[in-house]
C-alpha positions in Angstrom: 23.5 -0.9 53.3 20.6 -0.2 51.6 17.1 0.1 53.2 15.0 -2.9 53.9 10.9 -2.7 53.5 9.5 -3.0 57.0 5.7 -3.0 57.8 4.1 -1.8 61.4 3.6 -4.4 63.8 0.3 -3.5 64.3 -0.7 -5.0 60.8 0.8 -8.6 62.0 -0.8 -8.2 65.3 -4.1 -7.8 63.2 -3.1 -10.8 60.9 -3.3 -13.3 63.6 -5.7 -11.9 65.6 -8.0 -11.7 62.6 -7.1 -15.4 62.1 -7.9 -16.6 66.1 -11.6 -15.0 65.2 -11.5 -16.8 61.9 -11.3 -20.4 63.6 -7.8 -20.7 62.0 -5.5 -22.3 64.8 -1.8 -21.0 63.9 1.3 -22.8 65.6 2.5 -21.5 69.0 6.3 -20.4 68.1 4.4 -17.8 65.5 3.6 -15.8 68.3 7.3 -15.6 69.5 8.0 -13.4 66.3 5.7 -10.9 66.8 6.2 -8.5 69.2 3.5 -7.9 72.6 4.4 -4.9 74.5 6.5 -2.0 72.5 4.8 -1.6 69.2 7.0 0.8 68.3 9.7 -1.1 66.1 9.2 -2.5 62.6 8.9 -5.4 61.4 11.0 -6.6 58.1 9.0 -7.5 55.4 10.1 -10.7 54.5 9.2 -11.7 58.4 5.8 -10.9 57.3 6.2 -12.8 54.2 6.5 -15.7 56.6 3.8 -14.8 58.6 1.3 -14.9 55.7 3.1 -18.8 54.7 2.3 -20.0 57.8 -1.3 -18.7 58.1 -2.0 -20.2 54.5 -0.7 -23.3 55.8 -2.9 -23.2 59.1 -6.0 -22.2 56.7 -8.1 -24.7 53.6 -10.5 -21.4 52.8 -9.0 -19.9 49.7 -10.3 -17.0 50.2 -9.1 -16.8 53.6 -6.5 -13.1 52.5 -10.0 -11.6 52.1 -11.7 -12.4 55.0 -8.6 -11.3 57.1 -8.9 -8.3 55.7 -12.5 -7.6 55.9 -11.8 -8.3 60.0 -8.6 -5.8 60.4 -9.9 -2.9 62.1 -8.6 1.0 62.3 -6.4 1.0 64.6 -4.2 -1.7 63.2 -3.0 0.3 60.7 -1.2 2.6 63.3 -1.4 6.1 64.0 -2.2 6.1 60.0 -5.4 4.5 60.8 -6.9 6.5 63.5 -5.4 9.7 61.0 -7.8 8.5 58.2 -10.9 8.0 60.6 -10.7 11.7 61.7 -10.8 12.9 58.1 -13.8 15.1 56.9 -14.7 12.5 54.1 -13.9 9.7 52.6 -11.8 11.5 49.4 -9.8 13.1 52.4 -9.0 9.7 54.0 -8.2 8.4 50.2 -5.4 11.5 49.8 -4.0 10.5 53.0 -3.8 6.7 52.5 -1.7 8.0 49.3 0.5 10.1 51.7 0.8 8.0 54.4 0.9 4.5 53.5 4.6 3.7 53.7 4.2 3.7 57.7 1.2 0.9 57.2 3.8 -0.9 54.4 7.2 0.2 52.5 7.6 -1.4 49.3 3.8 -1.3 47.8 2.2 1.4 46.7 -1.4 3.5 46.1 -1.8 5.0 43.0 -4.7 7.2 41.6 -6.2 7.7 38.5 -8.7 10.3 38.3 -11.8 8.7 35.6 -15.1 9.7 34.3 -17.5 9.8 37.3 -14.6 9.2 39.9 -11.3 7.6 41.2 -9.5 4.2 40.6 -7.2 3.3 43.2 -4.5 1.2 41.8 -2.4 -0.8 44.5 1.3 -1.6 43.2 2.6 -4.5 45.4 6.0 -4.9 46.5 6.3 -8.7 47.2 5.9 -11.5 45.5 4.7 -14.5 48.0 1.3 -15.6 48.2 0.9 -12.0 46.3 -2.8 -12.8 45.1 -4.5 -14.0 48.6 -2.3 -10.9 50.1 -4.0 -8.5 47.4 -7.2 -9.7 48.8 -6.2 -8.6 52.4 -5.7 -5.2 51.2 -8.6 -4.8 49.4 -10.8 -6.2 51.9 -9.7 -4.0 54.6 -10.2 -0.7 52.1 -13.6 -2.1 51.8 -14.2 -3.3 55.3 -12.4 0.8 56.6 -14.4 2.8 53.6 -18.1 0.9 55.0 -17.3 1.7 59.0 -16.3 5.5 58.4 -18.8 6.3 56.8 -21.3 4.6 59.1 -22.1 1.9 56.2 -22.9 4.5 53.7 -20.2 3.1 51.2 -20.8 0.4 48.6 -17.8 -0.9 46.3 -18.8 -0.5 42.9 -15.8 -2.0 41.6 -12.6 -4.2 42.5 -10.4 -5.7 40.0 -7.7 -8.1 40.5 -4.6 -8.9 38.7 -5.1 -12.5 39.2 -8.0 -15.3 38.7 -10.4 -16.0 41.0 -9.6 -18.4 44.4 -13.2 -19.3 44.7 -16.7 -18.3 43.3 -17.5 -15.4 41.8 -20.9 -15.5 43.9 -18.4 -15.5 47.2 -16.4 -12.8 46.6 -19.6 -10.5 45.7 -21.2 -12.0 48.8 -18.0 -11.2 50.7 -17.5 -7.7 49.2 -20.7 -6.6 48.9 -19.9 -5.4 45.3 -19.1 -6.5 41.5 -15.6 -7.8 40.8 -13.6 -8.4 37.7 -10.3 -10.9 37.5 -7.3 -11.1 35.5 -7.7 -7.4 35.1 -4.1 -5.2 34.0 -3.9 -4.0 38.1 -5.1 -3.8 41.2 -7.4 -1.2 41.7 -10.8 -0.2 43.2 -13.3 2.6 42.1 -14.6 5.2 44.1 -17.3 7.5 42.8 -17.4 10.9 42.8 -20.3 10.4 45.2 -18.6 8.1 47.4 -15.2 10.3 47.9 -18.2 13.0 49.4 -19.2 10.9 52.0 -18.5 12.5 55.3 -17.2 10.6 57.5 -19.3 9.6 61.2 -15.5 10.1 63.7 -14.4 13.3 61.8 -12.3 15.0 64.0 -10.6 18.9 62.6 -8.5 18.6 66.4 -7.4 15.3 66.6 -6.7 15.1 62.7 -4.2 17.5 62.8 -2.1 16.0 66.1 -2.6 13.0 64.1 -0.9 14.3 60.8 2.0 15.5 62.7 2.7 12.3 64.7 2.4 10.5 60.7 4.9 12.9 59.8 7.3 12.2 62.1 6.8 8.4 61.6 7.4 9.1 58.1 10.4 10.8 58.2 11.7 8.2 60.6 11.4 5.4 58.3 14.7 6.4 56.3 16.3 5.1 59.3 17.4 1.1 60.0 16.7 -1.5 62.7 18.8 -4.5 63.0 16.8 -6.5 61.8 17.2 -5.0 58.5 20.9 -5.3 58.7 20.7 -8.9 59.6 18.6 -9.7 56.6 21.2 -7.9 53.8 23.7 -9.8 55.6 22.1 -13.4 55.0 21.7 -11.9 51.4 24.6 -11.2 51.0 25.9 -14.7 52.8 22.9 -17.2 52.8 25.4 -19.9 54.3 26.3 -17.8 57.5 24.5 -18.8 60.8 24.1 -16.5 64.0 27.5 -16.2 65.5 29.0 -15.3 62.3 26.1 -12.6 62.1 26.8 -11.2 65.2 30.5 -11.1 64.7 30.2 -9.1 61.9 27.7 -6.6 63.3 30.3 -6.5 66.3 28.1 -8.2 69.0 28.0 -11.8 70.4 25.2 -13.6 69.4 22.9 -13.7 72.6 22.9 -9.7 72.3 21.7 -10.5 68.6 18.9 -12.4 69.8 17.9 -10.0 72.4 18.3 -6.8 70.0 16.4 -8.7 67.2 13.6 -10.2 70.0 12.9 -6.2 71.4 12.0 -5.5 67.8 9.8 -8.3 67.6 11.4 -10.8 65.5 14.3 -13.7 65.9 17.3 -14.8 63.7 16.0 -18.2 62.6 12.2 -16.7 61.6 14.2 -13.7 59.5 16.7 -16.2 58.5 14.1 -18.6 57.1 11.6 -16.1 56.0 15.1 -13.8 53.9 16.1 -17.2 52.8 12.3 -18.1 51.5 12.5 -14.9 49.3 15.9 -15.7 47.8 14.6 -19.6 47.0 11.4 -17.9 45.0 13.2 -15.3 43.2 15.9 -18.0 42.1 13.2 -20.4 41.3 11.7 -18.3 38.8 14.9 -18.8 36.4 16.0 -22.1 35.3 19.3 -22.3 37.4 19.2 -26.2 38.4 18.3 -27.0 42.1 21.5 -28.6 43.1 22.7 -24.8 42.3 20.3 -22.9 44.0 20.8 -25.7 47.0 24.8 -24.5 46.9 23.9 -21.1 46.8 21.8 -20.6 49.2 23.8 -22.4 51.8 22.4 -25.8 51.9 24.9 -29.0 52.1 22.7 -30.6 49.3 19.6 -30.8 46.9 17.5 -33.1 49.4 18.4 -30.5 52.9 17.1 -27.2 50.7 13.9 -29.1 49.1 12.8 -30.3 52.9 13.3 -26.6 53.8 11.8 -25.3 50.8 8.7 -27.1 51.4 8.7 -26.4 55.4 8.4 -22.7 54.5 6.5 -22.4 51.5 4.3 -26.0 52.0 5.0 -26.9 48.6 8.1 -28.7 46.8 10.9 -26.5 44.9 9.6 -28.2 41.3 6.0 -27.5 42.1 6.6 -24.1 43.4 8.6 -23.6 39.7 5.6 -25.1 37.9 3.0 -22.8 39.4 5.4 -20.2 38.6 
């Protein structure tokens, strides 16, 4: 089977901890997917998908990716975070964010592009749902990490976004603390020459380098599957399958299934819903008819996937299309 995406569970963990501060009450049974005591399993990226559906559901503030990510501190980026705090400056922390940023997220991407006066940072996403409030996030922690290691020093001179604006202009410079462009041809933010000299107020030479080598190893480790993974290309591959015919096929009943998917912090129904979610979107973009995509996906009818459709995403199938 081929490799799933898989984020660290740390970055959830920040996602709805970042929304309790926020004032944003999120539905008990969200906490059952996320994992409490042993951090050290991934999580799937379409459970995160789901994750950030519920949270925009829980939330009326627009802008609410960006303040999330303005609240998510070091250390929920994993051992990647604490590795970029120890850096000398701020341009070291930027070449190891480029390095290291599959253990924070697989699928997306940092880019750079070296420009008069400085660096743009372009930031390549690898999903699709709620991709312009989830932008936000990202960009709001770079901010939010590039002010507190260098002890407030750093000012954002530019972001762009791909998409247009959620709110006011005047918020997201309040919020930001810096000019911002929309419908721009990428992601990206802009780092001058100045800035990438900063040095950074927890530089650490000692524990950077125990640091690099633990990121290293966590690197190397991602090429290597959970069960979780393998549950999700199976309900690709067979949308209409439910948990015992799962299990039979990965050759365990389906209590151990639950228990092997719970210890890496997720559940069959959440990765079900959330792998199905992603299927309905993608399919949605095309003009196949509803009553096919129903069929396809495992539904008994039309009616059963648009109730499900809308559960997940919070709109209907036709005004999901219409938006796309």
């Amino acid at each position: 089977m081929s490799h799933t995406p898989t984020i660290t569970p740390r970055f959830s963990q920040a996602i709805v901890q970042a929304a309790e501060r926020l004032g944003v009450v999120l539905p008990p049974g969200l906490y059952d997917a996320l994992p409490r005591d042993d951090l050290s399993d991934r999580i799937p990226l379409a459970v995160q998908d789901q994750l950030w559906v519920t949270l925009c559901q829980a939330s009326d503030d627009p802008l609410i990716g960006l303040r999330v990510g303005l609240d998510i501190q070091v250390g929920h980026l994993d051992s990647v975070g604490l590795l970029l705090m120890s850096c000398d400056t701020l341009g070291d922390a930027v070449e190891a964010l480029l390095e290291y940023f599959p253990i924070i997220s697989e699928g997306s991407a940092f880019e750079p592009e070296r420009v008069p006066g400085g660096l743009r940072l372009h930031y390549r996403p690898g999903f699709d749902t709620l991709l312009d409030i989830r932008a936000e996030a990202v960009f709001g922690c770079l901010v939010h990490l590039s002010r507190w290691t260098t002890g407030q020093r750093f000012t954002p001179s530019l972001l762009a976004f791909a998409h247009a604006p959620r709110d006011s202009e005047s918020r997201y410079r309040q919020l930001l603390g810096g000019p911002v462009q929309f419908r721009a041809p990428s992601y990206s933010i802009f780092y001058r020459d100045s800035d990438l000299a900063m040095p950074l107020i927890q530089a650490n030479a000692a524990m950077r380098e125990h640091l690099r080598a633990v990121a290293d190893a966590m690197l190397a480790a991602l090429h290597e599957q959970g069960l979780a993974a393998e549950v999700e290309q199976l309900v690709r591959a067979h949308p209409h399958w439910g948990k015992e015919r799962v299990a039979e096929q990965l050759g365990i009943s389906g209590r151990h299934l639950n228990r092997r998917l719970a210890e890496e912090g997720s559940s069959f129904k959440l990765l079900r819903d959330a792998t199905l979610l992603r299927m309905a979107e993608d399919k949605l973009r095309g003009d196949q008819r509803l009553a096919d995509i129903a069929e396809a996906l495992g539904f008994s009818d039309e009616s059963a996937f648009a109730k499900a459709f809308k559960r997940w995403a919070g709109v209907t199938p036709a005004r999901f299309r219409e938006r796309a």
